[in-house]
N, C-alpha and C positions, 0 to 999 in steps of 0.2 A: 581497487576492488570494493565494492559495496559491502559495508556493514551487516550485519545479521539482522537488524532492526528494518535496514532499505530490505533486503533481500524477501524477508516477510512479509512487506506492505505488497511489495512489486506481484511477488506468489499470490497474493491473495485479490490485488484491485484486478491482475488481468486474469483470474479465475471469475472476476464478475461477482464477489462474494465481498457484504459489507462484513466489518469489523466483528457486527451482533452473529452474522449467518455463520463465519469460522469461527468463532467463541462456541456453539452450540453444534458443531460439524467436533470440534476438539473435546467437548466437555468441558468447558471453561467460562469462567464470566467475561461479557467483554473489555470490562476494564483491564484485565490480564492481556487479552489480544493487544489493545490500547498503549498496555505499558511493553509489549515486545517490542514493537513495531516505535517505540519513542527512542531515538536516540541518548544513551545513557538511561535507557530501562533496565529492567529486568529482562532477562532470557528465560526462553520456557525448554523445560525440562525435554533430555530426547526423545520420551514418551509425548510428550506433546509436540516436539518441533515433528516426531516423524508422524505423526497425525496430519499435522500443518502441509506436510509434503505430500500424503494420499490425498485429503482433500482439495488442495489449490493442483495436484495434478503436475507438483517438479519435482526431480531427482534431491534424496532427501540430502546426497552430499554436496550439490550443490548450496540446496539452505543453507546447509549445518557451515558449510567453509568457503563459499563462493567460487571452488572447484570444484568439474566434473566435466563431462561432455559437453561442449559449447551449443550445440546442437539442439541438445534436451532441452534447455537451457531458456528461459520465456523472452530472452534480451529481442529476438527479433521482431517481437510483438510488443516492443515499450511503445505507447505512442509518442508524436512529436514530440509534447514535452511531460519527459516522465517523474514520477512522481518523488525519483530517488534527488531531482533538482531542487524540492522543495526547502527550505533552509528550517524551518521549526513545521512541527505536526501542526499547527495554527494553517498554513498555507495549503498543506498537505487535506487537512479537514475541507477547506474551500476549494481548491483544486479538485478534489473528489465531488464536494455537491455539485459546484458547475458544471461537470461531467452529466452530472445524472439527469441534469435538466435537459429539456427540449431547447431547439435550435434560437425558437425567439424568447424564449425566459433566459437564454444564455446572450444573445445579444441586450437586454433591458438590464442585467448583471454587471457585463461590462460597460456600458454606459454607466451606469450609478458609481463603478469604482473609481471610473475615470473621473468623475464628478468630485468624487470625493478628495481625490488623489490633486486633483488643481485647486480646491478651496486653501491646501498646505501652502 
């Protein structure tokens, strides 16, 4: 079962909402968002986590315990490779911008990393 930290990030990228835009959807700064969503962060109070759940639009028990209706639930719409895979917020940070890019800045992205990644 996915951590409360995955469960946040997953709630929030496929609502389409950066870190800054649910930081300010919660009343929060984002570095609060930042550190929910970090592995061995902090957790945000259930006044904010059930914010968390009106605004990214999941079942708040789901959030809160990684149980509820499978259904409600956003797993159907993880894409390919989801976010909950990333192994540190570092990956997670760059998996998210790459997303955000257009088709051919995401192909000149991966080219540069592969570059990088053979120079090793």
């Amino acid at each position: 079962m996915p951590t409360i930290a995955v469960r946040i990030r997953r709630a929030r990228v496929l609502a389409s909402l950066s870190q800054s835009q649910l930081a300010k959807e919660v009343g929060v700064n984002r570095s609060a968002v930042a550190q929910w969503e970090r592995e061995g962060g902090t957790h945000p109070s259930v006044e904010h986590l059930a914010t968390v759940a009106v605004a990214t639009r999941v079942p708040f028990e789901w959030l809160a315990t990684g149980r509820g209706d499978s259904a409600q639930c956003p797993q159907h719409d993880v894409p390919a490779v989801a976010v909950e895979y990333a192994i540190d917020d570092i990956e997670v940070r760059v998996l998210e911008a790459v997303r955000s890019l257009p088709a051919r800045k995401r192909a000149t992205v991966c080219k540069l990393i592969e570059e990088l990644v053979s120079k090793n």
